[in-house]
C-alpha positions in Angstrom: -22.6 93.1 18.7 -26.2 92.0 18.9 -26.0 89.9 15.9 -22.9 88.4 16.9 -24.8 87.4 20.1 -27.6 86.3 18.1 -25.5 83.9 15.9 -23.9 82.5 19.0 -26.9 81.6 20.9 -27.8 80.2 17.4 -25.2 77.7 17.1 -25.6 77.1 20.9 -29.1 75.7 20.2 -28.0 74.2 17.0 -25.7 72.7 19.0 -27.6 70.8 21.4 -30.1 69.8 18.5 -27.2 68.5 16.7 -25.9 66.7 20.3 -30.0 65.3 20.8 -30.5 64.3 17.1 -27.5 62.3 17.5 -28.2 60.7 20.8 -31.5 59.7 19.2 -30.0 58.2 16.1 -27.7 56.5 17.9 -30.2 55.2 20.0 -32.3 54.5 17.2 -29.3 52.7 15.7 -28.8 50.5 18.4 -32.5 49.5 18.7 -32.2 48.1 14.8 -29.4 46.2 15.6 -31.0 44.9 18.4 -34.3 44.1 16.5 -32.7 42.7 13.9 -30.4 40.5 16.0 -33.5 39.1 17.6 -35.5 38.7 13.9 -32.1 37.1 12.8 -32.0 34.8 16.0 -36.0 33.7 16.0 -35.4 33.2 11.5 -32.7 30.6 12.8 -34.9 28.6 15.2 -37.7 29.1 13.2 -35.5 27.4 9.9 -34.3 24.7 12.0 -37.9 24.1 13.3 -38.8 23.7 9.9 -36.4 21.2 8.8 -37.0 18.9 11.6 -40.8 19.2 10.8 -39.5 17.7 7.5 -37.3 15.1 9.0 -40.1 14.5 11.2 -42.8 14.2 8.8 -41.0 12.3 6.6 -39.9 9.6 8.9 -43.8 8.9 10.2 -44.9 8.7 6.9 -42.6 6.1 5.6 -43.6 4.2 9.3 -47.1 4.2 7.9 -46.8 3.2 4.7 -44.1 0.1 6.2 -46.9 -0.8 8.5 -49.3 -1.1 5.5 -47.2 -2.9 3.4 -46.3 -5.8 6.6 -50.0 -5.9 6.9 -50.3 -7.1 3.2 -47.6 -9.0 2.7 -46.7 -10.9 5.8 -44.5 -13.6 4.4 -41.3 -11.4 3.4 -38.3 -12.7 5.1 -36.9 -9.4 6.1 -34.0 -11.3 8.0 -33.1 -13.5 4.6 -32.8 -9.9 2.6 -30.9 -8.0 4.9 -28.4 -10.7 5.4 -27.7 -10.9 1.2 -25.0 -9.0 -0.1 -25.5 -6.1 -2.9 -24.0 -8.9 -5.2 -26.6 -11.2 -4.4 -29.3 -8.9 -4.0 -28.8 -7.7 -7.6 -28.5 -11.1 -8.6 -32.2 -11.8 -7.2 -33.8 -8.9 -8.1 -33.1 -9.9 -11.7 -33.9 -13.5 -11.9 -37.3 -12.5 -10.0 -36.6 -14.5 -6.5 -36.7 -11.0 -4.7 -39.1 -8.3 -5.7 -38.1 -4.4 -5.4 -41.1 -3.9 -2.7 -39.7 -6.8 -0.4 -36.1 -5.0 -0.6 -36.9 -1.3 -0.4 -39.5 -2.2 2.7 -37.5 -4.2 4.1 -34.5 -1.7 4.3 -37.1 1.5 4.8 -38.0 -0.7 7.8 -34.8 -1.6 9.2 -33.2 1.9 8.5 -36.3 3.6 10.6 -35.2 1.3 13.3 -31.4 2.0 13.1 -32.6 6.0 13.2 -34.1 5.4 16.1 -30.5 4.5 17.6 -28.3 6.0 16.4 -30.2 9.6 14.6 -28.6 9.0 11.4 -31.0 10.4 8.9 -32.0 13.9 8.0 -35.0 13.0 5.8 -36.8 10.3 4.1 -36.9 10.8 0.2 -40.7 10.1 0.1 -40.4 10.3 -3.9 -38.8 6.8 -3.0 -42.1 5.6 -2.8 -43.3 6.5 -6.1 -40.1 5.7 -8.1 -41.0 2.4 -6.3 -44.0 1.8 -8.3 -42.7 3.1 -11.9 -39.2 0.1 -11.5 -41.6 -1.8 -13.8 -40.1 -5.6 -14.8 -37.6 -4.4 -17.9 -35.0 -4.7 -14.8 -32.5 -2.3 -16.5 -29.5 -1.4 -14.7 -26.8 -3.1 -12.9 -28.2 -1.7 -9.6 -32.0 -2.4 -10.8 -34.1 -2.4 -7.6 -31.5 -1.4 -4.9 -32.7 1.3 -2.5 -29.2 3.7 -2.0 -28.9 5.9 1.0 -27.1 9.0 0.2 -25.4 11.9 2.3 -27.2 15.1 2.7 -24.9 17.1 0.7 -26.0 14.9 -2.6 -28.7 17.1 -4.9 -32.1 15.6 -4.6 -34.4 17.8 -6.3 -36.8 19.6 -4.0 -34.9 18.6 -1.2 -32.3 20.8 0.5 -28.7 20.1 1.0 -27.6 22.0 3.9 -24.1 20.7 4.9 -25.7 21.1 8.4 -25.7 25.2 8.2 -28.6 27.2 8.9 -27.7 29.3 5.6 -28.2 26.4 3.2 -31.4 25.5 4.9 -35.1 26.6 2.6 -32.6 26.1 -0.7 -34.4 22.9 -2.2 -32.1 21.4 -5.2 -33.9 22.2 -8.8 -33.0 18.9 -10.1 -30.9 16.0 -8.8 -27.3 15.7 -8.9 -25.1 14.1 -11.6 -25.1 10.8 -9.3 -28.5 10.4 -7.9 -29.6 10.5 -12.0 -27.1 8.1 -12.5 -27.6 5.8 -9.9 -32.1 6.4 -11.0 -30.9 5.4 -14.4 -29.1 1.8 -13.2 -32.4 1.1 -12.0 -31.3 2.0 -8.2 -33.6 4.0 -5.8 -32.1 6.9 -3.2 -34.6 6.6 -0.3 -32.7 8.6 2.4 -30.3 11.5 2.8 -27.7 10.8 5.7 -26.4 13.1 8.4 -23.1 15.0 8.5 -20.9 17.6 10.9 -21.9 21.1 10.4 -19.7 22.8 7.5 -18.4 19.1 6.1 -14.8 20.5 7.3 -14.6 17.6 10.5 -14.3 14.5 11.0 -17.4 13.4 14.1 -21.1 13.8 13.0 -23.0 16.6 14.3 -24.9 20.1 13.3 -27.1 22.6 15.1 -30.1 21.5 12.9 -30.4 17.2 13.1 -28.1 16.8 16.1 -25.3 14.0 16.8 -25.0 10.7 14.7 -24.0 8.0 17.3 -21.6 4.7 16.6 -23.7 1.7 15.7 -20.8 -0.6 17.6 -20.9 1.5 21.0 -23.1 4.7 21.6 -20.2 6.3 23.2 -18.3 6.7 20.4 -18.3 8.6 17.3 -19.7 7.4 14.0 -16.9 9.7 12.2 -17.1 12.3 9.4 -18.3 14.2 7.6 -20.0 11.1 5.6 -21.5 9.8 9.1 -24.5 9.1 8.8 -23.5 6.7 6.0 -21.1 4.9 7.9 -23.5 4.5 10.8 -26.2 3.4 8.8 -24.3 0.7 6.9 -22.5 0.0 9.8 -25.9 -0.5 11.6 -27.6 -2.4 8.7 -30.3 0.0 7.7 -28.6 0.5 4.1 -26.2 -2.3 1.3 -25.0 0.4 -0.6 -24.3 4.6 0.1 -22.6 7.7 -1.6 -20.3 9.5 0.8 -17.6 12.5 -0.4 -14.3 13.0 0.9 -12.2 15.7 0.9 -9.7 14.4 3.7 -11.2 11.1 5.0 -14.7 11.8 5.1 -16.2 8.8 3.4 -12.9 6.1 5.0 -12.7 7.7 8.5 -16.6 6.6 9.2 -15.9 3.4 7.4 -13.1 2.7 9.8 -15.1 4.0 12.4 -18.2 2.0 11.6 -16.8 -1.1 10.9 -17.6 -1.2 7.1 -15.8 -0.7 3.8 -15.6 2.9 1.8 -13.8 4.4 -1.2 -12.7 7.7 -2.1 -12.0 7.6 -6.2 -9.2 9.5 -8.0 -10.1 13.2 -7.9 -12.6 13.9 -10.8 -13.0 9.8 -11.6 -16.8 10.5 -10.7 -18.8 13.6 -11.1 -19.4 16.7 -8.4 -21.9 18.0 -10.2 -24.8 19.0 -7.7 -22.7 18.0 -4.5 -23.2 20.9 -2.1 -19.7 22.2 -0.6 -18.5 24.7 2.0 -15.5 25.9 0.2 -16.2 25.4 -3.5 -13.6 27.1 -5.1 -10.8 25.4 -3.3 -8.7 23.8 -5.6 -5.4 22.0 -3.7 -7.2 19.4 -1.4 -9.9 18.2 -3.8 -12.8 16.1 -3.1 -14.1 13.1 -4.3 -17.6 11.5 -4.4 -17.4 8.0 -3.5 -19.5 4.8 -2.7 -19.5 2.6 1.1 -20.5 -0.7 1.9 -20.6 -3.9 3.6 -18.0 -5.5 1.7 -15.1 -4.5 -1.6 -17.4 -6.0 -4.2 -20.5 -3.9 -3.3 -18.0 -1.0 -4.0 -16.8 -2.1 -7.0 -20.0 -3.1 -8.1 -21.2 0.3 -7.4 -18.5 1.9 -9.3 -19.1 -0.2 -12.6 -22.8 1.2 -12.4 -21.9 4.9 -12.1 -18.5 5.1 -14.6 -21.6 4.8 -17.3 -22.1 6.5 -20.8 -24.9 8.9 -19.2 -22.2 9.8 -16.5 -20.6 10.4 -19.3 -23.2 12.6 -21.2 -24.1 14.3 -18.5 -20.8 15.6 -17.3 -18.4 15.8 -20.0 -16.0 16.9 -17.7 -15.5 13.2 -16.4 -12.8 11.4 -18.4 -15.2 8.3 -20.1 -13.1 5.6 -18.5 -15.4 2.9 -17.9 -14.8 0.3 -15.0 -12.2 -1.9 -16.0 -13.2 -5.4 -15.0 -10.6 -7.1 -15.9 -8.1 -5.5 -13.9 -10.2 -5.9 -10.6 -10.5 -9.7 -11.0 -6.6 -10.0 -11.5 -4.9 -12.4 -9.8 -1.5 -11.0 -10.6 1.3 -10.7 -7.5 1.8 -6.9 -6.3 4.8 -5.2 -5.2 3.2 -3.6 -2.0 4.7 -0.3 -0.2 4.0 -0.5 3.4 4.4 1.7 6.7 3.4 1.5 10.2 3.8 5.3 11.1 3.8 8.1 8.9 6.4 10.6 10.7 3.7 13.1 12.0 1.4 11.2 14.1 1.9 8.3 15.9 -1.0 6.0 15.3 -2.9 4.0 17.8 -1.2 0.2 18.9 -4.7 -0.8 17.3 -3.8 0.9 13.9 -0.5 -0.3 13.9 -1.1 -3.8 14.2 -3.5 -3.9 11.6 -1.0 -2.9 9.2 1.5 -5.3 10.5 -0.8 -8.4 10.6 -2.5 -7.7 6.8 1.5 -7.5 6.1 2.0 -10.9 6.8 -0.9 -12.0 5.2 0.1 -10.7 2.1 3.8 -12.0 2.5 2.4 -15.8 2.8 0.2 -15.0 0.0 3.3 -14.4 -2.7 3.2 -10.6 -2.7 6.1 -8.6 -2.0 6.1 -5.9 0.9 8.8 -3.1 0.5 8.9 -0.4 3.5 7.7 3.3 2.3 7.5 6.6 4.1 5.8 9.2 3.0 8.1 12.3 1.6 8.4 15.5 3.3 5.6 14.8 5.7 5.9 17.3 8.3 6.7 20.2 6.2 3.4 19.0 4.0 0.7 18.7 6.6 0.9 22.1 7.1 2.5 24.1 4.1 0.3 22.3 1.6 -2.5 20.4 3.5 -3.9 22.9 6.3 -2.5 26.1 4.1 -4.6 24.4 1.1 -7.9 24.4 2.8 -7.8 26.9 4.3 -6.4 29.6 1.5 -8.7 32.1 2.2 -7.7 32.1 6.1 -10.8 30.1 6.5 -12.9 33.4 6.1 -15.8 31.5 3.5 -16.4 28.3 6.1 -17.0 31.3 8.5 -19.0 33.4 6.5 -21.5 30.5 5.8 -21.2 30.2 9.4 -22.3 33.3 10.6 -26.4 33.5 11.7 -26.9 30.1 13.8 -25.5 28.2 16.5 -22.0 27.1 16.5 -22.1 23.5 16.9 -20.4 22.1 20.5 -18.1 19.5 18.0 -16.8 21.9 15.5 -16.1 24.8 18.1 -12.4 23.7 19.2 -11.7 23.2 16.0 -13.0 27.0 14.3 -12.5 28.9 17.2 -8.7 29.3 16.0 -9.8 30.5 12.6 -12.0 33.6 14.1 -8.7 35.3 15.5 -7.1 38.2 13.5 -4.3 37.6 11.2 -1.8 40.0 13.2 -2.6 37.1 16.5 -2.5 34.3 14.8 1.2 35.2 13.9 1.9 36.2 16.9 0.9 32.9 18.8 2.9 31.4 15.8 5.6 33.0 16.7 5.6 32.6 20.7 4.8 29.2 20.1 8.5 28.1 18.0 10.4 27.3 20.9 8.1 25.5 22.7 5.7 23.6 19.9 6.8 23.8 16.4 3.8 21.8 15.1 1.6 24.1 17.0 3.6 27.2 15.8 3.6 25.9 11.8 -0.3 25.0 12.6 -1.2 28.9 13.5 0.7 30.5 10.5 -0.6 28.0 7.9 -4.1 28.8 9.4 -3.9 32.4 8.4 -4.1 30.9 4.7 -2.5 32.3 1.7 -1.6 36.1 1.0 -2.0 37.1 -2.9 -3.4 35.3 -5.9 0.9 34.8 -6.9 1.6 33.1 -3.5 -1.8 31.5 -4.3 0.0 30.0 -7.6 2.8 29.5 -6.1 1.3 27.0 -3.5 -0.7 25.2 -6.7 2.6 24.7 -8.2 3.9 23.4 -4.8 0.9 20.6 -4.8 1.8 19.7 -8.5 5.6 19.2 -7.6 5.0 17.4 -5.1 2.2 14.9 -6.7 4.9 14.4 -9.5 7.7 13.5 -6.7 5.9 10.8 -4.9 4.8 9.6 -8.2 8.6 9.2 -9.7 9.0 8.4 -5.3 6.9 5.3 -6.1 8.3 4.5 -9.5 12.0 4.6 -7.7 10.9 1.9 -5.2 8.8 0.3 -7.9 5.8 -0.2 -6.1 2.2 -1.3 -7.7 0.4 0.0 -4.2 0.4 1.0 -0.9 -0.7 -0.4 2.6 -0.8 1.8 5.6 -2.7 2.9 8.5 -6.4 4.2 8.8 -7.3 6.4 11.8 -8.9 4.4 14.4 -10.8 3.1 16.7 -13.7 5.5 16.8 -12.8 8.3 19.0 -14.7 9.6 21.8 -17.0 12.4 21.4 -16.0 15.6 21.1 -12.5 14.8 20.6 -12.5 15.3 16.4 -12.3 19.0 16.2 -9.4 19.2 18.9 -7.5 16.4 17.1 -7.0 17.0 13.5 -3.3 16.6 13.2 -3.7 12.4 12.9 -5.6 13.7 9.4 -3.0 13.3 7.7 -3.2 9.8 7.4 -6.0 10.6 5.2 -5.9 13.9 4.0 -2.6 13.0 2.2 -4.4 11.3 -0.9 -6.6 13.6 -1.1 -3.6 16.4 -2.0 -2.1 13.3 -4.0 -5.8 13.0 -5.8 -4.7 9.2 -5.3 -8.0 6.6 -4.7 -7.7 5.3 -1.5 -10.3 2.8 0.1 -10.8 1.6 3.7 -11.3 -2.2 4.8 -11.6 -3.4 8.3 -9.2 -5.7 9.7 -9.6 -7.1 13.1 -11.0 -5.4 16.4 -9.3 -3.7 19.1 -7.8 -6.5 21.6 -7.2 -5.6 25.6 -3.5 -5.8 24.4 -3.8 -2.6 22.5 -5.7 -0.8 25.2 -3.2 -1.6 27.9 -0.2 -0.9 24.8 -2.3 2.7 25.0 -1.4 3.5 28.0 2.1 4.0 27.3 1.6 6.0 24.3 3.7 9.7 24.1 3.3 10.5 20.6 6.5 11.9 18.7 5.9 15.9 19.3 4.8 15.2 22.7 2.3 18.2 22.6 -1.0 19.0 22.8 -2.3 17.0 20.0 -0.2 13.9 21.2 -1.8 14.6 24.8 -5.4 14.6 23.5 -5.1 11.4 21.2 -4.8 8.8 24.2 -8.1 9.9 25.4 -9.9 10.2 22.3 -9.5 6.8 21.1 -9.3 5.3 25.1 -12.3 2.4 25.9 -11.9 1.4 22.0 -11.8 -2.6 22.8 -13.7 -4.5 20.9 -13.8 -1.8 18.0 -13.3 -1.7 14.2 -9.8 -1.7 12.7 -9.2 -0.8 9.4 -6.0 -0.2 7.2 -6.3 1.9 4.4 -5.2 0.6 0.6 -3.9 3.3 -2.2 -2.9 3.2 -5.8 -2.0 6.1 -8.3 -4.7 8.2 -9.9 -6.8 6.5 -12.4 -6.0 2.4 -11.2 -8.8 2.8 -9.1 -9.6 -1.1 -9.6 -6.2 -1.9 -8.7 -6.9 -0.3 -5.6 -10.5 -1.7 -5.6 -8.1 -5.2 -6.2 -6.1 -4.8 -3.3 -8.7 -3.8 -1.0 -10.6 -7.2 -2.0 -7.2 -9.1 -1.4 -6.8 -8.0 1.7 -10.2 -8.6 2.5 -10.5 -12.4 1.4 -7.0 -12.6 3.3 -8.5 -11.9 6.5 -11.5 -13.8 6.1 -9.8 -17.0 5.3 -7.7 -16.0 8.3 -10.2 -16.0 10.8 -12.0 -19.5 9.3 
């Protein structure tokens, strides 16, 4: 009986030890977590300090060495250069009229200035500066002496591409990418990287770490996304030629936006090697490196330098089609699909009568116009667009994510994505009755289930590319004419309103080029037409777009110009048809 007791009073105490070395481990526990939740959040600040250090550095030293170089040479005609198209710029640089230090100071100067404005930039490349002084006089290159500003996301060796999340930042690039060698080796010289949303996936121009890219035409407005800061600094004059990518509107959104002219190739036209992405792996909405500008020629200039034999080399992977000159300079008559609305989104009065005005233009210039509607629209902008990117339920955007600040533009838009599967349906299925776009919106953001219904949906895409294509040959049409989103919206507004991206987003499923070339400006007409505007689903999206794109007159409009894969200069064609069209217009 004693032992009994003994062995009792034994686990008793062991008991209590157990119950107090458990209390202190969890304790403990919750102490690391704590620790490490304040490590994790003073790393963040402490990154983000660092990379605006950089930015900051980077911009006063370029200031300085401008200043030095005004002080010995104050006869360049800064106002004469920045007024010269790339065309003409080229064409100087060759003969020797211009030199490459007037042009690079010139627009080093002018781009400090438009930084200022509109915060733009993330970084001067300050290896600019010595490329400078090795250009040399054998002027190779079509793009010999150029400065190029390029988005952040472009490989610059030693520099980091952070897609404006704390988790790339402290990555430097070990070499340049595919396109900044190429565009070196046409005797061109990147001398800036350009801002962009936080996670590339929207369509404003802001991120935790260089803050919000502002509209060179009104500072109320957004510049757009994700290739921002190339739009606003084209848009504001600071660069002639950028490199943008777009994956559904990202380089033509901030062309229409900024008042400029940008081009999204056919997918895998030019190379993605070292181009930094937030869902690499993704393969149904595919991106595409591109090139803006001031005008269609700068564009198709650009083009001819980068479809190259060392593109070639480098990336094998790129067909070796080289820029087909001819075929841009053609004078031929095209059979033009057009439409005003695509059966989704009702577009602004703004984007409408662009359309309808470039229509006639091209009727009294001897082309044909045939009316076109996009197939199956509704059922695609969910099923193949929003299910596409977002395959994975949008779990690796929010993994990269995770251990900074959410930024204030991007948080309507993700917020959605962090709900669990089992809610997401559920809201999808409470909302049927009562918003069917909203309802089809949550389930497609829940992604795809298995690797077959993964194939299945790649299938789906390749049907449906090979529909519109024998869609097109049916109505025998050589291109297409129809609306770009626009004017620039008001911020905030881009992550709440993503449903109009189908406008865009389409061609990017399609892997079609599509390029971007404004039109007109917005009128008081179309402001007061904007008052009356319902939308087709009447929902929430159609009751957000009114004040999104509201105060707009005097705005940018573009239309947007598309031709089947691989005739990307008889897109380029169009675009520059439509642009001579207007000009001779307004004279």
């Amino acid at each position: 009986m004693e032992k009994v007791k003994q062995v009792l009073q034994g686990a008793e105490l062991d008991g209590r030890t157990a119950a107090l070395l458990t209390g202190a481990a969890c304790g403990v526990g919750a102490l690391v977590v704590l620790v490490r939740k304040v490590t994790s959040r003073r790393e963040t600040k402490e990154k983000i300090q660092r990379a605006r250090n950089r930015r900051t550095d980077s911009l006063q030293r370029a200031e300085e060495a401008v200043l030095r170089y005004k002080e010995s040479h104050p006869m360049t005609d800064s106002a004469v250069i920045l007024m010269l198209s790339l065309s003409e710029l080229t064409k100087r640089l060759q003969e020797g009229s211009l030199s490459p230090e007037e042009v690079f100071y010139t627009y080093m100067e002018k781009t400090l200035e438009v930084n200022q404005k509109l915060n733009c930039c993330t970084g001067i490349l300050l290896e600019s500066f010595d490329q400078l002084k090795t250009t040399g006089s054998k002027k190779d290159g079509l793009l010999y002496g150029i400065p190029v500003s390029i988005k952040e996301n472009f490989g610059y060796k030693n520099h980091d591409s952070s897609c404006g999340m704390i988790i790339n930042l402290d990555q430097p690039a070990q070499k340049d990418s595919v396109l900044v060698d190429v565009l070196k080796r046409q005797g061109a010289i990147p001398f800036v990287k350009t801002n962009l949303p936080q996670g590339l996936l929207n369509y404003e121009c802001s991120n935790p770490i260089y803050g919000q890219t502002l509209n060179p035409h009104n500072l109320q407005k957004t510049c757009g996304g994700s290739s921002g800061g190339e739009g606003a600094l084209i848009g504001g004059g600071g660069s002639v030629l950028g490199l943008g990518s777009d994956i559904g509107g990202s380089i033509r959104i901030p062309a229409s936006f900024c008042g400029v002219c940008g081009f999204k190739p056919t997918a895998g036209r030019l190379s993605s090697q070292g181009l930094r992405s937030s869902c690499q792996g993704q393969k149904s909405v595919l991106s595409s490196p591109g090139p803006i500008a001031r005008d269609v020629d700068s564009l198709a200039l650009c083009m001819q330098a980068l479809l190259c034999d060392h593109l070639f080399s480098m990336d094998p992977t790129v067909p070796p089609i080289p820029f087909n000159v001819q075929v841009y300079q053609s004078s031929k008559p095209l059979r033009i699909g057009y439409f005003e609305c695509n059966g989704y989104m009702q577009p602004s009065p703004s984007m409408a009568r662009g359309v309808r005005e470039v229509k006639a233009l091209l009727e009294q210039a001897g082309h044909t116009l045939v009316p076109y509607s996009p197939l199956r629209i509704s059922h695609i902008a969910t099923d193949l667009l929003v299910k596409g990117i977002l395959a994975d339920g949008a779990s690796t955007l929010l993994q990269k994510l995770e251990g900074g600040p959410l930024d204030p533009c991007l948080r309507a838009q993700v917020l959605p994505y962090y709900l669990p599967k089992w809610l997401k349906k559920t809201i999808s299925f409470l909302l049927k009755p009562l918003s069917p776009r909203g309802s089809a919106i949550f389930t497609a953001i829940c992604g795809i289930g298995s690797v077959s219904d993964l194939w299945k949906h790649h299938a789906a895409v390749e049907d449906y590319i090979q529909e519109t294509i024998a869609d097109w040959r049916r109505y025998n049409i050589d291109v297409l004419l129809c609306p770009m989103i626009g004017p620039a919206y008001n911020h905030l507004y881009c992550g709440k309103n993503t449903t109009i991206l189908t406008y865009t987003m389409l061609y990017n499923l399609l892997t079609f080029p599509a390029g971007v070339v404004r039109v007109s400006t917005v009128t008081a007409e179309d402001e007061e037409e904007l008052k009356h505007y319902k939308g087709i689903y009447q929902d929430y999206w159609d009751k957000l777009f009114k004040p999104a794109v509201a105060g707009g007159e005097g705005l940018p409009v573009a239309v947007q110009c598309v031709a089947l894969p691989w005739q990307d200069e008889l897109c380029l064609r169009f675009m520059k048809e439509v642009e001579q069209l207007v000009q001779q217009s307004k004279k």
